[in-house]
N, C-alpha and C positions, 0 to 999 in steps of 0.2 A: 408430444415431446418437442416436437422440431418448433414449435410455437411461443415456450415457455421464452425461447430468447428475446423475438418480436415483442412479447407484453410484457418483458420485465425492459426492453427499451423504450417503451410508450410510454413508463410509471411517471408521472409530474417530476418526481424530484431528479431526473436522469437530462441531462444535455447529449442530448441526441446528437446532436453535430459534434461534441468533441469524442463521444464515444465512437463516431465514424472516422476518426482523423487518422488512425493509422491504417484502413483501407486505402484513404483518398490522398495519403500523401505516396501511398507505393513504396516505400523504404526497409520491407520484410521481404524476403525468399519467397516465393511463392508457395514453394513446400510448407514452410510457417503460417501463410497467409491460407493453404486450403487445412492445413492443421487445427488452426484454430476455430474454423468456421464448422468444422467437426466437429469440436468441443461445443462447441456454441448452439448446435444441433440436435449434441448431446447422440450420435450415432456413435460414438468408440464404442470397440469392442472391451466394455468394462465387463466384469462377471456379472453385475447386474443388467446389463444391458444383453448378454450372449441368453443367461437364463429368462430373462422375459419377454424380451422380444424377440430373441430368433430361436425360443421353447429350446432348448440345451437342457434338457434334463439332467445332465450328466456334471453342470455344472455348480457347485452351491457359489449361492452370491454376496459371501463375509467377504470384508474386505483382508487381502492377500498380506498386510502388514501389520493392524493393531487387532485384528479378528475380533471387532467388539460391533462395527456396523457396518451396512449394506454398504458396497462397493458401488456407487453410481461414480456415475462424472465428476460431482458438485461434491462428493466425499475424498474424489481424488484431489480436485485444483483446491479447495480451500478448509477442506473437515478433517483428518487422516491425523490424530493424535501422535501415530507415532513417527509422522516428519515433519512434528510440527518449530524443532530447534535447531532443523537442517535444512532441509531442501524452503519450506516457507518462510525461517528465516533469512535464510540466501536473497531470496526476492523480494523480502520485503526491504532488506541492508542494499540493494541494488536500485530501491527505486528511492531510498530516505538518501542516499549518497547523493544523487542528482541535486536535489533541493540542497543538499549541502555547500557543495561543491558553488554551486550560484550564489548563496547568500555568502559564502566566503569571497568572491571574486567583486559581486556588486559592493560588499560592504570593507572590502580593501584590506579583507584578512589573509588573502594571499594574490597572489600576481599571474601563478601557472594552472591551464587548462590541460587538465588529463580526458581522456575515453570516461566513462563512467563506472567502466568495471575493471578498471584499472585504478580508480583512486578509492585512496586509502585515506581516512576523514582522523586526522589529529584529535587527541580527546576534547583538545582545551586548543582555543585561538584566541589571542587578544590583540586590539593595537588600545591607540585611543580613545575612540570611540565606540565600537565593540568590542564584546565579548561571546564568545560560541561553544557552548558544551556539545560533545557527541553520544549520544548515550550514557548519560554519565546519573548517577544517582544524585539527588539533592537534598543533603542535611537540613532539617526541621527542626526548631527547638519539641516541638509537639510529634509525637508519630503521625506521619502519613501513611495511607496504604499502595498510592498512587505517586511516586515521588522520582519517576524516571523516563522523561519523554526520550524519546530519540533524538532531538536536538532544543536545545535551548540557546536564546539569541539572545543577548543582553543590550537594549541600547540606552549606552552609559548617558547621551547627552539626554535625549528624550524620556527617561526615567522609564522604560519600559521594557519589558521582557515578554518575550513570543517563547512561550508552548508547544512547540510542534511535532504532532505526531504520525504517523503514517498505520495507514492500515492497508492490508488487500482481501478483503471477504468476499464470499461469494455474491452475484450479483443482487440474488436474492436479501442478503444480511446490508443491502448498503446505506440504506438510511437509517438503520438500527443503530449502525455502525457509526454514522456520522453524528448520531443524538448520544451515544455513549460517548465518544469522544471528548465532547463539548461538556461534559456533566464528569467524567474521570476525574481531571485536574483541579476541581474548585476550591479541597480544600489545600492541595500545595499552593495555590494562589495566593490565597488568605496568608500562607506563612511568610513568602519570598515577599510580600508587599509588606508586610508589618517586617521583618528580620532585616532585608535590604534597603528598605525605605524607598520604596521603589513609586509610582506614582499609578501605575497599568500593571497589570499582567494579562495578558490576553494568549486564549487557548487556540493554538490552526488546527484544525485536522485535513489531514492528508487522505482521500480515501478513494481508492482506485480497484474495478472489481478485478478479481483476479481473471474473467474473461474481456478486459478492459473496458468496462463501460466507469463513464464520469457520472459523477454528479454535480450537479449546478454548483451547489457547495462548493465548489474547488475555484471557480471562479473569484469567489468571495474570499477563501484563502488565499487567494495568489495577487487578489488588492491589497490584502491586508498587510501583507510582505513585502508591498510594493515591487512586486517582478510583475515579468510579461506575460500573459495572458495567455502567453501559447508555451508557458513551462510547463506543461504535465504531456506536451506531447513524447519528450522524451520518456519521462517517468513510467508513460502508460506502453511504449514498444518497447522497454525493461520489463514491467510485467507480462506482457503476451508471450515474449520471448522464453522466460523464464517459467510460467505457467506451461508450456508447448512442453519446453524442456522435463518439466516435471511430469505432468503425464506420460510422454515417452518412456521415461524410465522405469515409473513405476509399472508400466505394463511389462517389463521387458521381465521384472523381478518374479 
């Protein structure tokens, strides 16, 4: 078990150095920083973990909230159907605000820099040049099934529209993750470029594991967007933060 973390950060598609960024910049609690290397370990005292590794007989190992599957680690940070429109939502709105927050500021949709769990992302920003939905649903003459990214970026002179969506899966689901992504939105694309007359529509995905490892991917997203290269550092001590936070709790329950 204590292994499964080392060979899911060896996998090709994993950038090893930015998935180390938030050890090497030192900017977590320490209590957080040996928290998560816990998880990462995968030693919590989950119920699956008390019944099979330290034989607790005494203990059955359903998970303690949707009683449908095994309670490991990787059921708590990113599987746990029944938190998955509260506690996963929270963290994944915490790590999609960040990206917001910056394309609103680079692209001169607002002026003021908040905390990032302090800001609150307007549905609809326009000036000139851009335009930025937050979550917002997108009318199709055609039905889509997939018609609601997290944020939509409009650029009015460049006839193009950015897709972007954020995910936090477990580490193991991250390239799964980032191939669905890129394949979700093609037929809202098809709509917005024939309905808006648009010239591009191009899909980001956002994909950050919920025990913070990157993928190369993200790089490529964050060219595409034209930001700095080192924007998922915050994004990714949002999720450890918030991952920590949610394992905590849910043991306490």
């Amino acid at each position: 078990m204590h292994g499964r973390h080392h060979y899911e950060m060896e996998q090709p598609h994993i950038d090893k150095e930015a998935s180390n960024a938030w050890l090497t910049r030192g900017e977590l609690f320490s209590e957080t920083e040996g928290f998560m290397m816990a998880i990462q370990d995968q030693v919590v005292a989950t119920r699956n973990y008390r019944k099979c590794i330290l034989k607790d007989n005494t203990v059955e190992d359903v998970c303690r909230r949707c009683h449908q599957k095994g309670e490991t680690i990787q059921h708590i940070t990113a599987g746990c159907k029944a938190i998955v429109q509260t506690e996963y939502k929270q963290r994944h709105d915490q790590a999609a605000k960040i990206i917001h927050q910056e394309l609103a500021i680079k692209h001169g949709l607002t002026t003021e820099r908040e905390k990032y769990y302090r800001y609150e992302p307007k549905a609809v920003l326009e000036n000139a040049t851009h335009r930025m939905y937050w979550d917002r649903s997108i009318t199709t003459d055609k039905t889509v099934q997939h018609n609601r990214p997290d944020i939509t970026l409009v650029d009015k002179v460049g006839k193009t529209v950015y897709l972007i969506d954020m995910a936090v899966p477990n580490a193991n689901n991250v390239e799964k993750t980032c191939e669905e992504k890129n394949a979700k939105y093609k037929d809202l694309a098809d709509e917005i470029r024939k309905q808006w007359k648009i010239d591009k529509v191009i899909t980001v995905p956002l994909v950050i594991a919920a025990t913070g490892l990157i993928p190369r991917i993200m790089n490529n997203s964050l060219q595409t967007l034209d930001m700095n290269k080192y924007a998922y550092v915050e994004m990714q001590k949002a999720v450890i933060i918030s991952t920590c936070h949610i394992v905590r709790k849910f043991l306490r329950q």
